[in-house]
C-alpha positions in Angstrom: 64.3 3.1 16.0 66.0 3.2 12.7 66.6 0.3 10.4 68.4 -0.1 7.6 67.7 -2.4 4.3 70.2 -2.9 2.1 69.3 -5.1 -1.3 71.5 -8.2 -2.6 74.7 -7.9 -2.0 76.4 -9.1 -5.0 80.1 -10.9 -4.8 82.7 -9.2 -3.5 81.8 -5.7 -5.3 78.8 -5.7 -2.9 81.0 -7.3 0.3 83.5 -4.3 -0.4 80.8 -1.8 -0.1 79.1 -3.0 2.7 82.7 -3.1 4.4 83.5 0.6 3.5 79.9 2.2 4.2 78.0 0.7 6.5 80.2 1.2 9.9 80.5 4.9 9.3 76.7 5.1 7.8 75.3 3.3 11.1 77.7 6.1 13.6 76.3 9.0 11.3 72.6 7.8 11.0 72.1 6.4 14.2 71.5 2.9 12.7 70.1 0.7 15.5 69.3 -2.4 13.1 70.8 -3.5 9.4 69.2 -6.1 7.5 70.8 -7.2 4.1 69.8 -9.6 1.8 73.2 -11.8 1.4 72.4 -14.9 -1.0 74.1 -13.8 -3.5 77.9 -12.5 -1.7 79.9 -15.6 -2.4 80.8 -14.9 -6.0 77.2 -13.9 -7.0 75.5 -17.3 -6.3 75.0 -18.5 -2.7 76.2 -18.0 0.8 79.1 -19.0 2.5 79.9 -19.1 6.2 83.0 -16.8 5.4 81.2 -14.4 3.5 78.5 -14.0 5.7 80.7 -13.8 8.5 82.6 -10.7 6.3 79.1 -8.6 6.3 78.3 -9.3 10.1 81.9 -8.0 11.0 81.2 -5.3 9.0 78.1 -4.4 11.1 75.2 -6.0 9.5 72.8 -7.7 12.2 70.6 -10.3 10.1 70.8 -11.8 6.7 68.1 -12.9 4.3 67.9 -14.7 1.4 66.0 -16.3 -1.3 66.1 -18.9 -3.8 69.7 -19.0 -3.7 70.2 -19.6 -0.3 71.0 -23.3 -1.2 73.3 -22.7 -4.0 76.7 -23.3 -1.5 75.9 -26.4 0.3 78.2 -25.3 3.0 76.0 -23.2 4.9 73.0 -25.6 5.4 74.2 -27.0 8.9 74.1 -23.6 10.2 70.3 -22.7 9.0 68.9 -24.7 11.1 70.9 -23.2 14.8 70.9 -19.8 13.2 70.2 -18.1 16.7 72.5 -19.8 18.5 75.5 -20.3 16.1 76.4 -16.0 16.1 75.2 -16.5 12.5 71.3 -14.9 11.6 70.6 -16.2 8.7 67.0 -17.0 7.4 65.5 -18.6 4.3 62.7 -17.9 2.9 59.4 -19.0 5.7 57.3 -20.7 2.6 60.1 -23.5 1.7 58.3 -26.6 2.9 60.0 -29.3 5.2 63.6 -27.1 4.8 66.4 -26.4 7.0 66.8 -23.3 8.5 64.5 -20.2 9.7 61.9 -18.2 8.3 61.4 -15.6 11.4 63.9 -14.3 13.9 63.7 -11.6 16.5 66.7 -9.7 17.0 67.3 -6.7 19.3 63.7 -6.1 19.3 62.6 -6.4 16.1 60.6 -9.3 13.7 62.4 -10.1 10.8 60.3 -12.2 8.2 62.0 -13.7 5.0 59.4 -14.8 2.2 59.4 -15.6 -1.1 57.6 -14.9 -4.2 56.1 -18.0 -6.9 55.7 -16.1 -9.6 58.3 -16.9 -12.3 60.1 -18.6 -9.6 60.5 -21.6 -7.7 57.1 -23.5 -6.9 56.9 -23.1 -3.2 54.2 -22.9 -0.4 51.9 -19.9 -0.4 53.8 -16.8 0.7 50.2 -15.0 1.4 49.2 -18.4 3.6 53.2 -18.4 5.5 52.5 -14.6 6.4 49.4 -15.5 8.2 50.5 -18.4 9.7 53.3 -16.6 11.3 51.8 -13.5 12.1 48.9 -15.5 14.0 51.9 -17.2 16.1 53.3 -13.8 16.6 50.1 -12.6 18.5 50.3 -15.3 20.6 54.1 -15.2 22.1 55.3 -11.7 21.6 54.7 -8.1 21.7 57.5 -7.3 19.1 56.0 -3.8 17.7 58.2 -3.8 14.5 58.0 -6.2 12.1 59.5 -6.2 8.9 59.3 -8.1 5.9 61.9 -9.0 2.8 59.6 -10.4 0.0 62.0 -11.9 -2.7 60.1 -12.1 -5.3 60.2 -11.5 -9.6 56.4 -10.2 -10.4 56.5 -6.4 -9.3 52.9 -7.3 -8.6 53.4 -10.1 -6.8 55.0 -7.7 -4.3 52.6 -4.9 -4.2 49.6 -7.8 -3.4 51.9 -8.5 -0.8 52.5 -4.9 0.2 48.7 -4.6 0.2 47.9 -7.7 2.2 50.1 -7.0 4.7 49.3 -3.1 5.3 48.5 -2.1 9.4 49.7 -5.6 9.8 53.5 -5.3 9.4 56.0 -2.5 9.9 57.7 -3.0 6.6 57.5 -4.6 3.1 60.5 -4.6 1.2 61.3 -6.1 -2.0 64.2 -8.1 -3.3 65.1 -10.4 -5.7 65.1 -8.1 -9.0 68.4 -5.8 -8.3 67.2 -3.1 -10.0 65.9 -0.9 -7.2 62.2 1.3 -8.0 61.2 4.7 -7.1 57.7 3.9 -5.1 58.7 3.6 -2.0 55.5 5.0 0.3 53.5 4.5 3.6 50.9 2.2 3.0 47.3 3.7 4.2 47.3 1.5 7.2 50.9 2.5 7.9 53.2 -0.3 7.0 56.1 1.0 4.6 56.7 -0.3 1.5 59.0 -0.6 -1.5 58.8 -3.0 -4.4 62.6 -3.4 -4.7 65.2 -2.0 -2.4 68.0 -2.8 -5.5 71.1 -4.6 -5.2 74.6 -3.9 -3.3 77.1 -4.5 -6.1 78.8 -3.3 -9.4 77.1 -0.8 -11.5 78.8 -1.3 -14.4 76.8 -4.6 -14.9 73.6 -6.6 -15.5 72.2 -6.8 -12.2 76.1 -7.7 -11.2 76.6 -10.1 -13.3 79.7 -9.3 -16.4 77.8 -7.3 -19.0 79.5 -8.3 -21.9 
């Protein structure tokens, strides 16, 4: 199986992108699964129905997201039916008491959205969440891929994570940052890992925001 991870998708920059690459990228490579991170694709803050609905036309299978998942309050009623509505969107799993979906299987594979706390948003324990649904993944499926988009600040925030969750998961991939690193490895236990996959947007920027 091959998946592909593509890091925030900034505005309409990143929307365009995604439009123009990834149907020819997933014929050429084979692609049996894309996973972006979309919070940010409706004018670089939040998610919209439209704009979500612009990347899964455009052949992305599941969106994640992170602290700015709530910044367009338009998309909330459609967290919480996410499988059913044609719309896969999650929020982060450690939100407490929060609409929406932390977990979702789709075409055979476990997707998991956490998020970090350092330097961000004080939420539950992203280490604790991981557990909690891996343990309820033993019980009710036999999904061999699982991957993971951490959304976190701390670089080392997301290696602990990386580490915890090595022989455990399929995948660890960072987001959040939008600048993308160079360690991407196999973990000794197996599971993949990169600290941050980047961002989908305009270069000429700071971290796709107007530079000047």
């Amino acid at each position: 199986m091959r998946i592909l991870m593509i890091g925030d998708v900034i505005g309409k920059p990143g929307r365009d992108v995604v439009r123009r690459i990834v149907p020819g990228l997933r014929e050429e490579q084979e692609i049996d699964l894309v996973i972006a991170n979309g919070e940010n694709t409706a004018g670089g803050f939040g998610l919209t129905v439209d704009t979500a609905s612009e990347l899964l036309d455009a052949g992305v299978d599941v969106l994640t997201s992170g602290n700015h998942i709530w910044d367009k309050k338009e998309i909330i009623p459609y967290l919480d039916d996410t499988q059913d509505s044609g719309v896969p969107i999650l929020r982060p799993a450690n939100y407490p008491d929060a609409p929406g979906i932390g977990l979702i299987e789709w075409k055979g594979v476990t997707i998991i959205n956490l998020m970090g706390r350092v330097f961000m948003t004080a939420l539950d324990c992203p280490f604790r969440a991981a557990d909690r649904l891996l343990d309820g993944l033993r019980e009710r499926s036999d999904t061999p891929v699982i991957i993971v988009d951490f959304h976190a600040e701390a670089t080392s925030e997301k290696q602990a994570m990386g580490w915890y969750l090595d022989g455990r998961v399929s995948g660890v991939f960072g987001t959040h940052t939008h600048v993308g690193t160079v360690d991407a490895r196999i973990l000794p236990r197996g599971t993949a890992y990169l600290t941050d996959v980047g961002m989908t947007g305009p270069s000429e920027s700071v971290i796709g925001s107007d530079k000047d």
